[in-house]
PLY file of the C-alpha trace (Angstrom):
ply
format ascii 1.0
element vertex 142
property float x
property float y
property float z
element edge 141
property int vertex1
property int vertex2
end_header
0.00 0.00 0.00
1.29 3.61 -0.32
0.09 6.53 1.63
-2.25 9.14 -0.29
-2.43 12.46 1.99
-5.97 14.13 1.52
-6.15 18.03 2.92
-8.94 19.78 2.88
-8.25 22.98 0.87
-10.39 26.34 0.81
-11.10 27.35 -2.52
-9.73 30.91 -2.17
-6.98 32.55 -3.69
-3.49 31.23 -2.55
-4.48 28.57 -0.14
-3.15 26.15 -2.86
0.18 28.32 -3.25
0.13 28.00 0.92
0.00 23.97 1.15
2.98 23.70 -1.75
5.18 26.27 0.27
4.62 24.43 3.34
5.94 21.47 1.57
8.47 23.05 0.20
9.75 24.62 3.26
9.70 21.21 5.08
11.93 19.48 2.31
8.81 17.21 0.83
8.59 16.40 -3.36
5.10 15.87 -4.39
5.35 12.90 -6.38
1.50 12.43 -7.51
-1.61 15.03 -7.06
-5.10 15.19 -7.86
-7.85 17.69 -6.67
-11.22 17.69 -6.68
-13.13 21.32 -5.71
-16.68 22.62 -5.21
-17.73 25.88 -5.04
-16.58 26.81 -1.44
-13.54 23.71 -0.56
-11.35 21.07 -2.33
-9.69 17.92 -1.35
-6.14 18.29 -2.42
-4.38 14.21 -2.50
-0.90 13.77 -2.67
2.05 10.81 -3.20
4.74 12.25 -1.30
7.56 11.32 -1.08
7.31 11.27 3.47
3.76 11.21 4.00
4.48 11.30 7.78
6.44 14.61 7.82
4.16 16.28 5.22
1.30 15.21 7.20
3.01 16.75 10.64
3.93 19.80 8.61
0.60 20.53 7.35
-0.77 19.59 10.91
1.51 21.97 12.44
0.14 24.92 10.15
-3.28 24.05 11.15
-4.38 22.49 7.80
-6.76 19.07 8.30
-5.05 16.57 7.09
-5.69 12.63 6.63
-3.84 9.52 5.20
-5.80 7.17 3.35
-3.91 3.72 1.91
-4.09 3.41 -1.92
-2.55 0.97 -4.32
0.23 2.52 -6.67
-0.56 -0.01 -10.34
2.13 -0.20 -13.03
0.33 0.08 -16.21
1.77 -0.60 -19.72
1.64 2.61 -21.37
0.15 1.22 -24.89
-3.88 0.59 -25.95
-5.20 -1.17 -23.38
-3.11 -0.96 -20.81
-5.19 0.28 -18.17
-8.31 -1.50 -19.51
-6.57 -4.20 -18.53
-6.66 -3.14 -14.85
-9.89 -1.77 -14.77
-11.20 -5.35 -16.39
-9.25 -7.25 -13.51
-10.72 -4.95 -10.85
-14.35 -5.13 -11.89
-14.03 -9.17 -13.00
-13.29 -9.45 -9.30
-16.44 -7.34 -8.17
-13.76 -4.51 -7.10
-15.47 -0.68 -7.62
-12.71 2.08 -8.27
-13.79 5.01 -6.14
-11.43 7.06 -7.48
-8.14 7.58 -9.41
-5.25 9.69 -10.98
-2.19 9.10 -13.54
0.85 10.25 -12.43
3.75 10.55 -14.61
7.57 8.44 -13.98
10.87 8.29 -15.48
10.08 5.08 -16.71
9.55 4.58 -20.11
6.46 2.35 -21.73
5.12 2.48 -18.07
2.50 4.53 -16.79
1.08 4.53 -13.28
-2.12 5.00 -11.24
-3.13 5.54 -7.85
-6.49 3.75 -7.39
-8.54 3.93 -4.57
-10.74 0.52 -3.21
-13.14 -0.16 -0.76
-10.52 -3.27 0.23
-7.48 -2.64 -1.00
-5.25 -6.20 -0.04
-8.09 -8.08 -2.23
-7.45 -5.71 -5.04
-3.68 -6.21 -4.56
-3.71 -9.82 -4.53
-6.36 -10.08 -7.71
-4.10 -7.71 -9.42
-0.82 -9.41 -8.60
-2.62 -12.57 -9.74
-3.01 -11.19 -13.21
0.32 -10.04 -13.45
-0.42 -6.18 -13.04
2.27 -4.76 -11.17
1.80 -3.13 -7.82
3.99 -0.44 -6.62
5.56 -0.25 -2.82
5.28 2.76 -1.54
8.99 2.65 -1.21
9.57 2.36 -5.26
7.12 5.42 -4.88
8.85 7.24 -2.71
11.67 6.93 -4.59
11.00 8.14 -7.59
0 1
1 2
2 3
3 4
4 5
5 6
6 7
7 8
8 9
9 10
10 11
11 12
12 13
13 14
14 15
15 16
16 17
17 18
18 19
19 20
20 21
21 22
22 23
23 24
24 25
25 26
26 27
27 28
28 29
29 30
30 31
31 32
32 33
33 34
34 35
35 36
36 37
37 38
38 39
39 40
40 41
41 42
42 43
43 44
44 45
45 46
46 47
47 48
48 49
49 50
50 51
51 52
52 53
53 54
54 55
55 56
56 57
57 58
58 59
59 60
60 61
61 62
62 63
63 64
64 65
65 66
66 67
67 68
68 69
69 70
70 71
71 72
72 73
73 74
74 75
75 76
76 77
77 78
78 79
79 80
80 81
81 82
82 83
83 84
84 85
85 86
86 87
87 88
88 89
89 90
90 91
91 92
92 93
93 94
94 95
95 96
96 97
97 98
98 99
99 100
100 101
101 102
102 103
103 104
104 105
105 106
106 107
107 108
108 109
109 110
110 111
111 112
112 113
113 114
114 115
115 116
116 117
117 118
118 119
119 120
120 121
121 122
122 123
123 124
124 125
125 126
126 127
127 128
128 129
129 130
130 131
131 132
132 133
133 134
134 135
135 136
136 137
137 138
138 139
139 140
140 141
């Protein structure tokens, strides 16, 4: 599993130039990020290279903060690639609640961040069909 931090983000001017200096200023690289926004708030997730620091950093300016577990998938970066995935997932009766590309160094890779209701079932039915999951570690590393 890797560590997705979700903070809840007014949707005013510079709140989202705010949570990237206070990231910045604690020595954390984003390495994934998605937002979603209403009218009035968004939910900023991030990959991050030390979820726990961020997390304490954001904390410490007063932002709320949580840590959710996600899978990190290795997709093959051709046609099909992540219909593959999402074929797996919902052969196996797995619903995607959410998820977001991020980009690597790799080349003919791609990778996701997908977020399941039970996420060691969806690791072990993707590992079973050869999709490959990503430690947070390999993440982190990046």
């Amino acid at each position: 599993m890797v560590k997705q931090i979700s903070i809840f983000v007014e949707n005013k001017p510079g709140r989202l130039k705010a949570m990237t200096n206070i990231l910045k200023d604690n020595g954390v690289d984003i390495r994934a990020l998605s937002i979603a926004d209403t009218k009035d708030f968004g939910i900023l997730r991030l990959i991050v290279n030390d979820p726990d620091k961020a997390c304490a950093a954001l904390k410490d300016a007063d932002c709320t903060v949580t840590i959710t577990d996600v899978l990190a998938v290795g997709v093959e970066d051709s046609p099909g690639g992540l219909a593959k995935v999402m074929d797996t997932l919902y052969d196996n009766k797995i619903s995607v609640e959410y998820m977001y590309a991020f980009v690597s160094k790799s080349e003919n890779i791609a990778y996701v961040i997908l977020r399941v209701a039970d996420n060691k079932y969806a690791a072990d039915v993707l590992g079973k069909a050869g999709i490959k999951l990503l430690t947070s570690q390999e993440i982190y590393d990046m």
